[in-house]
DONUKE-221405 format. One record per residue (C-alpha): z, x negated, y negated; residue in one letter. Coordinates in steps of 0.2 Angstrom, whole numbers, plus 5000, padded with zeros to 4 digits. Each point is the difference from the previous one (the first is absolute). Layout:
BEGIN
ZXYa
...
end
This chain:
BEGIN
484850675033x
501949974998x
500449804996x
500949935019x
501649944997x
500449845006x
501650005014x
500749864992x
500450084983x
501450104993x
499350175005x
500850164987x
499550175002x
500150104983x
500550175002x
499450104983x
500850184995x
498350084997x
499850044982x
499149894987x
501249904991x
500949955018x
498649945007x
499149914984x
502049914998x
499949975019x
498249915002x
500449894985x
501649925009x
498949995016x
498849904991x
501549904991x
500449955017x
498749985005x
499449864990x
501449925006x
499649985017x
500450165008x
499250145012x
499750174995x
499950175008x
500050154988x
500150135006x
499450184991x
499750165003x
498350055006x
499550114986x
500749884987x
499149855008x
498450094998x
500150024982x
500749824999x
498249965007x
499350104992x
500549974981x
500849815004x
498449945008x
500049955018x
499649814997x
501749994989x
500750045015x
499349895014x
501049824998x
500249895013x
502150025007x
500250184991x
499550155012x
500350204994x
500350115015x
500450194999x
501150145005x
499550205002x
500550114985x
499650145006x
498650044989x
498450075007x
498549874998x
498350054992x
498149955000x
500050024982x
500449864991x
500350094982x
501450115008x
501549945006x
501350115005x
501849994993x
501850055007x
501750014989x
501249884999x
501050095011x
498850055014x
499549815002x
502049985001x
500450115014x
498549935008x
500449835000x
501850065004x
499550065013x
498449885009x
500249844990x
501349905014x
498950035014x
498449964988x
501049844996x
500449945017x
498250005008x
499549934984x
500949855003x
499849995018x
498349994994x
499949884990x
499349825007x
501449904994x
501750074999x
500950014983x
501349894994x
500550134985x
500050164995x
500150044982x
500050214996x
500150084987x
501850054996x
499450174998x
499549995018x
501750015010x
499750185003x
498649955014x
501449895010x
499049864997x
501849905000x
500150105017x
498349925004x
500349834995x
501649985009x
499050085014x
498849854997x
501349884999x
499249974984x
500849954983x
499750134987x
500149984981x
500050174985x
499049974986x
500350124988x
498750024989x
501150004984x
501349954989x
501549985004x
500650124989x
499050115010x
500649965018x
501850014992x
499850184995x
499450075016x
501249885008x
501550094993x
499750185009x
501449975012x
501249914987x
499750174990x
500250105014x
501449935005x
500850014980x
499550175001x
498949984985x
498550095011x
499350135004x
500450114984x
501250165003x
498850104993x
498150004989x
501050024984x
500749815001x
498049964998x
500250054983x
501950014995x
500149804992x
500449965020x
498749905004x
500249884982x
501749925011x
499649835000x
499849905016x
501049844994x
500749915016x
498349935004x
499949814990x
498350024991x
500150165000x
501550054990x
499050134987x
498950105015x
500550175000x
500250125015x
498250084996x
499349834997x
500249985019x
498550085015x
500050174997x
500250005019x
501849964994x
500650104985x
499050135002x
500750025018x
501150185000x
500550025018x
500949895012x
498550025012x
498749944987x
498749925010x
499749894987x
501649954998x
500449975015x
498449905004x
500549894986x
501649975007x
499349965018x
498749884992x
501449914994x
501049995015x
498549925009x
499649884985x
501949955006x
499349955016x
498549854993x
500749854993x
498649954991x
499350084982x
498749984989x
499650084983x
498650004987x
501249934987x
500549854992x
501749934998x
499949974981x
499750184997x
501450055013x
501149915001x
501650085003x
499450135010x
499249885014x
501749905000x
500550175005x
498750015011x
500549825007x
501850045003x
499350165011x
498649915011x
500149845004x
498149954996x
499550084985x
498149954992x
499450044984x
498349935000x
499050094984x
499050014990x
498649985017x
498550024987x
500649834991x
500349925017x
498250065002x
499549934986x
500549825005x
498949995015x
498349904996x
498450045010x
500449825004x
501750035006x
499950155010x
499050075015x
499750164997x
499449984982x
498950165003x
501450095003x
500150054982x
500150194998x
500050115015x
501550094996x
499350194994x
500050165008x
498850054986x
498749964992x
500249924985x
498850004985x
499549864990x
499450104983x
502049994998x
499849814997x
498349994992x
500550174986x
501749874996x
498849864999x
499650114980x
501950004995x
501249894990x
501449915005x
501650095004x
499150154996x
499950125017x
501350105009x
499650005017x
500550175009x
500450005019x
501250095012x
499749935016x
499250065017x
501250135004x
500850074985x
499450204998x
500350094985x
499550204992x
498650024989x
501050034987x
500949854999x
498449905005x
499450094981x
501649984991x
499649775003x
498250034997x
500450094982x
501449874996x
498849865005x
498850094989x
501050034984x
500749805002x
498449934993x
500049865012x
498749965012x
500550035016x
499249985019x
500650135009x
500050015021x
499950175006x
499950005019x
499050165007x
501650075009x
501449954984x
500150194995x
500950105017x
498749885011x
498550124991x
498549944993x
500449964982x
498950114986x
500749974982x
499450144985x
498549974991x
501149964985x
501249865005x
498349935008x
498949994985x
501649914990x
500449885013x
498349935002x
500449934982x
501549905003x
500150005023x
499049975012x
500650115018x
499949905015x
500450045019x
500649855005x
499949814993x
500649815004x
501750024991x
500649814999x
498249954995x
500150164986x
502149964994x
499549804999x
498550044988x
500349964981x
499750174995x
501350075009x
501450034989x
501250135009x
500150065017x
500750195005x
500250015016x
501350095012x
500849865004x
499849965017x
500749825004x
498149945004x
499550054983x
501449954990x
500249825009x
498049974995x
500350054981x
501649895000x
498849845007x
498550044987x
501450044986x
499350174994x
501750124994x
500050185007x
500350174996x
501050085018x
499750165006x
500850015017x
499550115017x
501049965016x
501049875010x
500349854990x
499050064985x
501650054991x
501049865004x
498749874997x
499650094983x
501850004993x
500149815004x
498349964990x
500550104987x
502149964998x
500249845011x
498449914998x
499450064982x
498250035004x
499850184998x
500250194993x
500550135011x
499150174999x
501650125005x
499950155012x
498550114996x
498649924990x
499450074985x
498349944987x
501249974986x
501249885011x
498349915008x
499349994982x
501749934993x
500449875012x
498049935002x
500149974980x
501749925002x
499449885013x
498449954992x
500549994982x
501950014999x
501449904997x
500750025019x
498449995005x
499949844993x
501849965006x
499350045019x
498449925000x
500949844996x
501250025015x
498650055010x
499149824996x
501549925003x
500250085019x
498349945001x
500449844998x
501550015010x
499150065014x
498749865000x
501349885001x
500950085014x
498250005009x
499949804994x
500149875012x
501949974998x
500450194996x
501250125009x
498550115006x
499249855006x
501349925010x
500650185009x
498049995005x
500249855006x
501850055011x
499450165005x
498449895010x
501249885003x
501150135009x
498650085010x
499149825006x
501749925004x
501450105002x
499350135010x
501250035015x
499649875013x
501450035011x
501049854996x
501450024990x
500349964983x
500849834992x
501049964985x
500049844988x
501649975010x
499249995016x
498649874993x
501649914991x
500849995019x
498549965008x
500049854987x
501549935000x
500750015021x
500849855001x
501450084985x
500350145013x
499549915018x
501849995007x
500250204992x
498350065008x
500649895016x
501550115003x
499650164993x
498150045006x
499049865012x
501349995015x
499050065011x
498149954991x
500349825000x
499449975017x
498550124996x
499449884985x
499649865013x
499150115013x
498850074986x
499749814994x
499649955018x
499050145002x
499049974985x
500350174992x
500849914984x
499949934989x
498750144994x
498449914997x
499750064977x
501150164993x
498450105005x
500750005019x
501450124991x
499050154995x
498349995012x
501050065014x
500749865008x
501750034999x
499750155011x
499849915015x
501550055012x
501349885005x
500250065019x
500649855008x
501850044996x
501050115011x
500550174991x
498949974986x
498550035006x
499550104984x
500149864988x
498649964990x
500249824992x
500250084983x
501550095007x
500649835000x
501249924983x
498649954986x
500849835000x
498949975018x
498450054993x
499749834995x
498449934994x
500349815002x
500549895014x
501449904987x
500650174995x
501849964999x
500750175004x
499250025016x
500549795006x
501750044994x
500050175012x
499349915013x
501349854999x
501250134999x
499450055016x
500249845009x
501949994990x
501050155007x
500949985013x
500750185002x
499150174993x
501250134996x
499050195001x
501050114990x
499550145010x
501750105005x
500950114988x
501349904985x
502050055002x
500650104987x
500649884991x
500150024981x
499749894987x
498049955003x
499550074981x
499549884986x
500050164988x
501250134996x
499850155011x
499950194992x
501150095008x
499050174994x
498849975010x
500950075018x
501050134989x
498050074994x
499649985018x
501450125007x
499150154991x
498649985009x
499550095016x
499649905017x
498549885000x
499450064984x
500149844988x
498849855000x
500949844995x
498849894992x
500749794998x
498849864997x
501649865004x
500649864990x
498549894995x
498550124998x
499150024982x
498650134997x
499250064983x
500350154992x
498550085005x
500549975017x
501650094995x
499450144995x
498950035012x
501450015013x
501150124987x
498450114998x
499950015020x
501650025002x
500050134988x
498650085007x
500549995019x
501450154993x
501349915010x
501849954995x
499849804999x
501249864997x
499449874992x
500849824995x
499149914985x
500849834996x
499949974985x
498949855001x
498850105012x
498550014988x
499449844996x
501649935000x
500550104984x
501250144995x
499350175007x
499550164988x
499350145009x
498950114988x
501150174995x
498950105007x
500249915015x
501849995000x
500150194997x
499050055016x
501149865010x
501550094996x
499550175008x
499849915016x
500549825001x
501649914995x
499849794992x
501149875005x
499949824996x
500749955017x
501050085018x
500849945014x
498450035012x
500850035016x
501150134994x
498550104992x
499049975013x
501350085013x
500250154989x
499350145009x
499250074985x
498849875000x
498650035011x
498949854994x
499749844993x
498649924987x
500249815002x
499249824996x
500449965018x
501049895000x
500749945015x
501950064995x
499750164995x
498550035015x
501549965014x
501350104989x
499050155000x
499349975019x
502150005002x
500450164996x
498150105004x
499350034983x
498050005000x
499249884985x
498549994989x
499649814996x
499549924986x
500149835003x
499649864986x
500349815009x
500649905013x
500650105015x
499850154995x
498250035003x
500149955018x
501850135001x
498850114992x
498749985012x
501350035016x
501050124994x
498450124998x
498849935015x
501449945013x
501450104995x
499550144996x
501450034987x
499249984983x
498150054988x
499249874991x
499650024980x
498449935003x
499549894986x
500050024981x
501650144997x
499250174996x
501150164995x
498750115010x
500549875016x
501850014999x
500150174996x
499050045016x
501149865010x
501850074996x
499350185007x
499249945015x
501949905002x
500950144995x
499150165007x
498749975009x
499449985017x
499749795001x
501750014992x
501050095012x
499549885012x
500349824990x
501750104998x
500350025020x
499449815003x
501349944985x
501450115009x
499649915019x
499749834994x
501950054991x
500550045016x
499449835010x
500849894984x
501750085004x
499849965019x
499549844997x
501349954989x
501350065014x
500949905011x
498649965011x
498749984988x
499749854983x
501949974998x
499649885018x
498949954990x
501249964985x
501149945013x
498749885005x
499749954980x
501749974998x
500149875015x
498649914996x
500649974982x
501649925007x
499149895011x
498849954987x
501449974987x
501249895015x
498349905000x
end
């Protein structure tokens, strides 16, 4: 019976591509989080969680907090337990394509306890299941199951699309020296070559390659998730994941998993059983116990994955070179590795191998690569395998397949100095060549040592002070805490602010409390604050709707500036609100339209920014301005560039120059060079100019007071983002009162204000938040006209000369 999962826990859903090595990668970061605290629901294919069953053992499945549940794959079931029907990689594809989202959706609806997470695989975008979350309004994190290096080539499809690198003109470039042109923008990655990258990619000969072309939509959705994880570690990358960095805002490189594995006591962990479970087949244990016989360093171990196929005759040219090496060497021959046949090798090569190999279907490969005999691994070079022989320090010899095997093998063997490469077609005098060199040669020797010192490397960076470690520890971090909980995000400015009020009392006075200060009084009398402990700010609470006040009836009490939400009764803030309360005489609402008056700007105004505007058609710009005083972190940043982007609109965007963190801006190139197709950058505008221009047709804001009213002036529609003092509450009106504005709820996600500036821009809730801003323009005209505020002004203006004769 599945383990319950208790409500009050993180709850993540893991989402497998179904293949071997994704799921085996998968299940060993759910049980990493696992031991720390968190909720599991992995979810496999039906078929594939039979076999998990069936060869993992049941028990090692069945912890307390970690459930499995399952999808359809299309697959006919069977009574007999010894057959167990099979599909291509392709026909699972289109199946999932073309089921999965639905399958997805009741699976979740259910599920006892509603996720709080969703981590898929990367390779599983083509579902929707980013549709699907957003659906959910769940957050959803890509874990791709490989290096970096290895997301980075697929990941450049469209930037070679684009540079017209891909698809080939014509076969011949497959073998005129084309495909040797070096692939050197990428840092990390400056001596990968075009046929070092997914075949997928630069095999690719017509624009309408569906290969290609899928590559290039997975990227585009990988665009939309802010949050990444890969089985890497920064030491060994580390250029190429500050690339990655500069791309996606969160970026976790949590490898080597095994070591992390490794690390967890029986004492220390809850599902200590848990140990194995990862096979679709069986594996053998005479491989262990014939290795038990051997010397140090003395065995090649030989294994190309679960889904690498190959011709008999190529199958024969390795087992002759392995032969003719005169090394030992254990051999993994699955029973589909020759064109998915049953495998039957000539008497001949039989008889000879059975006096240096042993032939195996299928064995525990990090228990076989960390045993002393093990001297040399050829593998095909798929990322699970080559990360495991990095952490257990064995040196390989690389003959590569399909998708990141090329890539991942030049880095080993040219980057990273652990291994030979076996180029194009194999042959017995090539296997034969490059097994004596790695057991007994000089650059054999040469590789071995680097592979030891990786090893150490890697347990370091698994340690409890290592890179690996603490990206664990930030990824559970992020999932436990920062979860969107539909309170927006502060800064270390905003705690410094909240800290020190009485150095900006008099400013916050006149700028955002005018019309809070008698609402500090009520809440105290009503005994609403102070709150009673910090925990009154995230069990709900601060939900509680503030309806006593006419016309903002929709107010929750977190709506409300943060300097309220006290949590004692001596709290200065809140006595000095409240004295200011009982101290003003006369409140002045700036709630009417400002003169045109020039001269208001405290930073030089680019000019450009109208001339850019006057080349773009009616109501088709967004103007996005976070005013004077807002910080956010560059993550934040870029997540607002990346939806911006995204959304496909033309967008103006004013970044101060002390907008992040309160430091000088750099957008990443990339970035930059995608802005400049749609957006235009300036460091500061006169507003109400730009804001009256009739390209623009809508307005991302913090909320501030200043800028909501400018914007109400002249009828354009708003998304809010608001970080402190009044500009939750504006927020909160503007969308629930007004009716002139959406909410960027919580935590800023690329996916959210991508969807956002549609809906503003093109859609239907749009159309009608643009038709609300245009008659609330309407009623601020009327009512600054001769019979409306000025008699109010007028009124103003009296009561100051009165008060100043007194």
């Amino acid at each position: 019976m599945d383990a319950e999962i208790d409500q009050k826990q993180p709850h993540v859903v893991f989402i497998p591509f179904p293949a071997q090595s994704h799921i085996k990668c998968m299940l060993k970061l759910a049980k990493v989080l696992h031991n720390k605290g968190l909720h599991i629901t992995f979810v496999n294919t039906e078929s594939n969680h039979k076999r998990l069953l069936k060869y993992g053992g049941y028990h090692g499945l069945d912890v307390p907090g970690f459930q499995f549940r399952t999808i359809p794959d299309g697959l006919p079931s069977t009574c007999d337990e010894d057959v167990e029907p099979t599909q291509t990689p392709e026909e699972l594809s289109q199946y999932l394509l073309t089921t999965f989202y639905e399958y997805f959706l009741d699976l979740v609806a259910g599920l006892r306890t509603p996720p709080t997470c969703i981590i898929s695989d990367g390779f599983m975008t083509f579902t929707n299941i980013i549709n699907a979350a957003e659906k959910l309004k769940i957050p959803i994190m890509l874990y791709w199951t490989m290096a970096a290096c290895g997301f980075m080539a697929h990941y450049q499809a469209k930037v070679l699309l684009d540079k017209g690198i891909v698809p080939l003109k014509d076969e011949s470039y497959l073998t005129n020296g084309y495909l040797d042109m070096l692939i050197d923008w990428i840092p990390g990655m400056e001596k990968v070559r075009l046929r070092d990258l997914p075949q997928l990619i630069s095999l690719a000969t017509k624009p309408d390659d569906f290969g290609l072309n899928w590559l290039v939509d997975a990227a585009q959705r990988t665009d939309t998730v802010s949050h990444m994880i890969v089985h890497s570690f920064d030491e060994l990358e580390a250029n190429l994941i500050k690339e990655l960095k500069s791309i996606f805002p969160n970026v976790y490189a949590i490898g080597p998993l095994q070591l992390h594995l490794n690390q967890i006591t029986e004492k220390e962990t809850v599902n200590s059983n848990f140990n194995g479970g990862y096979s679709l087949w069986k594996e053998e244990p005479e491989c262990v116990q014939w290795l038990q016989s051997k010397e140090a360093n003395s065995v090649v171990y030989v294994n190309f994955g679960s889904l690498a196929v190959m011709p008999l005759q190529d199958l024969l040219e390795l087992g002759w070179g392995l032969v003719n090496s005169n090394h030992y060497f254990l051999w993994i021959i699955r029973s589909d590795l020759v064109d998915g046949k049953p495998v039957i090798l000539p008497q001949e090569l039989e008889d000879v191998i059975k006096g240096k190999g042993l032939i195996s279907s299928w064995c525990t490969q990090e228990e076989i690569l960390n045993h002393p005999s093990v001297g040399g691994f050829l593998t095909h070079g798929g990322w699970g395998s080559v990360i495991e022989s990095l952490s257990a320090g064995v040196p390989m010899v690389c003959w590569p397949f399909l998708h990141d095997q090329p890539v991942n093998c030049r880095q080993m063997c040219v980057e990273w100095e652990v291994g030979m490469n076996i180029e194009k077609n194999v042959k017995r005098d090539e296997v034969e060549k490059l097994v004596r060199e790695l057991m007994e040669g000089l650059d054999g020797k040469r590789i071995r040592k680097k592979a030891l010192e990786w090893k150490e490397i890697a347990e370091k960076t698994t340690g409890p002070k290592g890179s690996s470690s603490l990206n664990v520890e930030k990824l559970t971090n992020e999932i436990m805490i920062t979860i969107p909980d539909d309170l927006p995000p502060t800064s270390d400015d905003d705690v410094e602010l909240t800290q020190n009020p009485q150095e900006l009392s008099m400013y916050l006075l006149g700028m955002f409390y005018d019309y809070f200060l008698g609402i500090a009084k009520v809440l105290v009398e009503k005994g609403l604050v102070p709150l009673e402990d910090e925990s009154y700010l995230t069990n709900g609470y601060v939900d509680m709707l503030i309806d006593w006040i006419p016309g903002m009836e929709n107010i929750r009490l977190g709506d409300i500036p943060e300097l309220m939400l006290a949590t004692k009764s001596d709290d200065s803030v809140l006595n000095w609100l409240m004295d200011g309360a009982r101290k003003a005489d006369t409140i002045t609402e700036n709630e009417s339209v400002n003169s045109s008056f020039n001269g208001y700007s405290l930073w030089k105004e680019e000019p450009e920014c109208i001339e850019w505007l006057q080349s773009k058609e009616e109501n088709s710009v967004v103007y996005v301005n976070f005013g004077s005083s807002a910080v956010m972190s560059l993550q934040e940043l870029l997540e607002f560039g990346r939806g911006l982007v995204n959304s496909n609109h033309f967008f103006l965007w004013i970044i101060r120059t002390d907008l992040v963190d309160g430091k000088p801006v750099v957008l990443p190139q990339e970035l930059d060079e995608m802005i400049k197709k749609k957006g235009f950058i300036a460091r500061w505008c006169s507003q109400e100019e730009v804001l009256k221009h009739p390209s623009v047709g809508g307005f991302l804001t913090h909320g501030g007071w200043g800028s909501v009213i400018e914007s109400l002036s002249v009828g354009v529609p708003m998304i809010c983002w608001p970080f402190f003092h009044d500009q939750r509450v504006n927020c909160r009106q503007m969308c629930k009162e007004w009716e002139v504005g959406l909410e960027i709820e919580g935590k800023v996600r690329r996916d959210q204000v991508k969807k956002l500036v549609n809906e503003l821009m093109e859609g239907i809730e749009g159309k009608r938040i643009r038709k609300k801003a245009m008659e609330w323009k309407n009623m601020a005209e009327n009512t600054t006209g001769p019979n409306g505020t000025s008699l109010i002004i007028e009124k103003l203006a009296h009561e100051i000369t009165i008060l100043s004769r007194d």
